[in-house]
KELUM-508416 format. One record per residue: residue in one letter; x, y, z of N, C-alpha, C in turn. Coordinates in steps of 0.02 Angstrom, whole numbers, plus 50000, padded with zeros to 5 digits. Atoms other than C-alpha are relative to their C-alpha. Example, Ala and Ser with C-alpha at 12.3 -4.5 7.8 and 13.67 -1.06 7.14 Angstrom:
! residues 2
a500454994150000506154977550390500455006050000s499584994149997506844994750357499615005550037
! end
This chain:
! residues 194
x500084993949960490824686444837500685003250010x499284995549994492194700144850500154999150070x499904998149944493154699144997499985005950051x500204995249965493104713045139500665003049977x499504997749980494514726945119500235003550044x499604996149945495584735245250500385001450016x499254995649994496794747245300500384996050057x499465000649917498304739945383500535002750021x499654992149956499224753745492500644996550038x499225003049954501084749545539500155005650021x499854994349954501694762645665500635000849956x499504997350037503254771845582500485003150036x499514996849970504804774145681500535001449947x499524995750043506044788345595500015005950027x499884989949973506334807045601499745001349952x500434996850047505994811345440500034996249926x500205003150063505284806745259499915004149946x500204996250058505234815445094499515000549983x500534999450021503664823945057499954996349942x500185004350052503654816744875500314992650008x499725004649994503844798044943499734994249957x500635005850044502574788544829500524995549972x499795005650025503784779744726500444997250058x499415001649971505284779144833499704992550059x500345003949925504244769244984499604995549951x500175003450050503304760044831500614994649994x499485003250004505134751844802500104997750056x499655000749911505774751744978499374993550003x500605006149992504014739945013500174992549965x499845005050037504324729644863500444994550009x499515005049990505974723644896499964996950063x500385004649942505254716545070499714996449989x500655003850018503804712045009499714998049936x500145001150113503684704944813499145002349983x500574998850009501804703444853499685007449969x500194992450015501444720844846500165001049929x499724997750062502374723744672499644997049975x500215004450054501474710344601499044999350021x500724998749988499734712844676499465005249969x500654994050042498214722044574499575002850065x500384995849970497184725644723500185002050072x499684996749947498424733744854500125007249978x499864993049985498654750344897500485002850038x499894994749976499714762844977499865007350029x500064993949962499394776045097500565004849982x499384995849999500464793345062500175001750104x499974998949929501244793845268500055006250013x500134990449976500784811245349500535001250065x499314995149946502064821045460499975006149970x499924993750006502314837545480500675002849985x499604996850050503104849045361500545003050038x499454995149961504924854745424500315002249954x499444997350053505634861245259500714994549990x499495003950064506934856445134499584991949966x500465006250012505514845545060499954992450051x500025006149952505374833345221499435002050050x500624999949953504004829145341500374996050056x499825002249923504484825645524499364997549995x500535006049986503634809745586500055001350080x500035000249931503114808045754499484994450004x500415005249952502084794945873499344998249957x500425002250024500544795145777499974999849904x499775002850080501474793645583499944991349994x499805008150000501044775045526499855001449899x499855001550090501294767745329499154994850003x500625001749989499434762945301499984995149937x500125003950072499194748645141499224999750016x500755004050005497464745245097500024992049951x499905007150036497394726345046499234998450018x500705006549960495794712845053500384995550057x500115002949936495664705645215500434992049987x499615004349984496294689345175500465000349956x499235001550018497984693245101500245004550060x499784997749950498174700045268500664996450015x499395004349966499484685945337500685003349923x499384996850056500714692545144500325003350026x499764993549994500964708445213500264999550081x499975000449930501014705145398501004998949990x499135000750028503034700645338500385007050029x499774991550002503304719245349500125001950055x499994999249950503124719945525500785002150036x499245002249977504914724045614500445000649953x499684998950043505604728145457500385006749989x499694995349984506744742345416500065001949932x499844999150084506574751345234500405008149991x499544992350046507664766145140499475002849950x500434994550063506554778245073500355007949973x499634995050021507614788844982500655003150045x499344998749954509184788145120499685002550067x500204997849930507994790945276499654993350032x500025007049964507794774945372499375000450038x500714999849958506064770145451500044992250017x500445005649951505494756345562499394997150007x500864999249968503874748145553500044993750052x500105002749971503044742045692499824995250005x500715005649992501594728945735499385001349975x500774996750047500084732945608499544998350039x500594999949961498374736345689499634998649928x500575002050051496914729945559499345004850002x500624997850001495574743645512499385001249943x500585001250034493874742245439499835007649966x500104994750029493324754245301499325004050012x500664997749987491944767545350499715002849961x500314994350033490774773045262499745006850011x500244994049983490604792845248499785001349930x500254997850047489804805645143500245000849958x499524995750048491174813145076500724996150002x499445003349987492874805345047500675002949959x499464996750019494604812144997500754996349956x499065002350022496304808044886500515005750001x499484993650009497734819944918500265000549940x499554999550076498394814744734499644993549982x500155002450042497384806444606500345002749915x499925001750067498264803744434499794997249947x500125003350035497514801144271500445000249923x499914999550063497794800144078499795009350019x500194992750020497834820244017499945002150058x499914996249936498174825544199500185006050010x499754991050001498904844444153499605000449970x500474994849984497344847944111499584998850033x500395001349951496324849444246499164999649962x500695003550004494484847744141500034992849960x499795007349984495104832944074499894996750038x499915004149939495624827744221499234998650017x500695002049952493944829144308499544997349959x500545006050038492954820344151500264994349984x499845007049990494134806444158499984996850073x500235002049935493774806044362499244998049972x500555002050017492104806844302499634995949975x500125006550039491924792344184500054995350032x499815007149960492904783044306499584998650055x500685000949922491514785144471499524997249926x500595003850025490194782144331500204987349972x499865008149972491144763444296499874998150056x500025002049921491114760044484499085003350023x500604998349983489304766244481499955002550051x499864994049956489774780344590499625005150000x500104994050017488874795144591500045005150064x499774995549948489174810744700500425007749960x499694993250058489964829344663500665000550037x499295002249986491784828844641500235008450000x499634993750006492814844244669500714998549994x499485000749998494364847544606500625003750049x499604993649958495814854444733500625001449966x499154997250031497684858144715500244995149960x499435001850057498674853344549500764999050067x499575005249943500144843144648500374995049948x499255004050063501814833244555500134997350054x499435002149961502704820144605500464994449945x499575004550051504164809744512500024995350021x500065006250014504384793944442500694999549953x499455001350019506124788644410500235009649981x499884992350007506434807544314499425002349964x500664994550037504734813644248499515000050086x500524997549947503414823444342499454998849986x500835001949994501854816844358499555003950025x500714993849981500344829844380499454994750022x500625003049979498904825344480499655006650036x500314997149951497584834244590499704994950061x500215004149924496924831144772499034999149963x500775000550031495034825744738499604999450047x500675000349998493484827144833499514997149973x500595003150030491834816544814499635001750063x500484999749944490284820244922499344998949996x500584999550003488504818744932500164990149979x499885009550011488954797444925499484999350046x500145003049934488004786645002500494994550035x499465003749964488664771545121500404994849951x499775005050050488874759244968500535001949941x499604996450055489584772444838500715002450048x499504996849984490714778744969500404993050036x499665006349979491524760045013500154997249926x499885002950051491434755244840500735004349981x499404995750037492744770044781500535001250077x499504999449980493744769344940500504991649985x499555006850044494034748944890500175001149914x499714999250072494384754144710500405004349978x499654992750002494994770544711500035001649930x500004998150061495114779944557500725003649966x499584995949980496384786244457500814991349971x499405003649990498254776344446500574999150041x499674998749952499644772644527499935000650094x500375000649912498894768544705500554994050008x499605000149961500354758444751500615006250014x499604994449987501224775144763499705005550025x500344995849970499944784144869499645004649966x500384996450040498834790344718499144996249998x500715002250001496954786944702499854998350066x500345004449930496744781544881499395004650040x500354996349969495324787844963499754999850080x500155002049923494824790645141499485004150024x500614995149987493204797445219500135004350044x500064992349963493154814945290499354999450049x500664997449940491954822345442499505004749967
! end
């Protein structure tokens, strides 16, 4: 039987973080935590703060660094706690992780899913498409904003993605799998909408 997965939410003390942080905080993690680098079914949350220009997001009180892992490689990660990483020369703090359970909604969201043939967007959405039908997904996907972010020096194209009309099983199955690549760098991750 598959284990349970779940988001675990470390509070995020800093000022501010580079909107494109996927890899940088991908690394920064790593060298704390080997697990993560070397783990197939962990994830990364992209951390939200508000936009203050010169490509940076001001963090505040309710900014936390979210991983999605299975439930029992919980104690791996718990390491991270109290730790202090460099994401690209802006120093963050994490706290004491809270443990949360994945809900099922109708509809569920990735701010940046990356695939194979990603500059072009119908591509793109019949290689999303193939990939919900593996995961025996079904639901209607919309595509949103075309969205880059780098990797060492190339730009990686992705779009934000939409799925809806799920039910509770299709929409737990693709937030534990996510679609897509690069989900330790805050790509494919999905999270359910209202």
């Amino acid at each position: 039987m598959d284990t349970q997965v779940i988001d675990l939410a470390f509070p995020v003390q800093g000022k501010t973080v580079p909107v494109d942080h996927g890899y940088a905080l991908y690394g920064a993690l790593s060298r704390i935590c080997p697990h993560l680098h070397q783990s197939e079914d962990a994830a990364v949350h992209f951390i939200r703060g508000k936009y203050c220009g010169g490509g940076l997001l001001a963090l505040s009180s309710i900014s936390r660094l979210k991983l999605r892992i299975p439930a029992n490689k919980l104690p791996l990660y718990l390491t991270l706690a109290g730790k202090s990483v460099d994401v690209d020369g802006h120093a963050l703090r994490l706290g004491v992780p809270n443990p949360y359970l994945l809900l099922p909604k109708t509809a569920v969201y990735s701010h940046m899913v990356t695939t194979k043939n990603g500059n072009d967007e119908e591509r793109f959405k019949a290689e999303v498409q193939k990939q919900l039908e593996v995961l025996c997904v079904q639901g209607k996907i919309i595509i949103g904003k075309r969205r880059t972010f780098k990797v060492h020096d190339k730009q990686i194209v992705g779009y934000s993605v939409l799925v809806s009309e799920l039910t509770a099983e299709e929409s737990l199955t693709l937030q534990e799998k996510g679609v897509g690549g690069r989900r330790k760098m805050g790509c494919g991750v999905f999270v359910g909408i209202k």
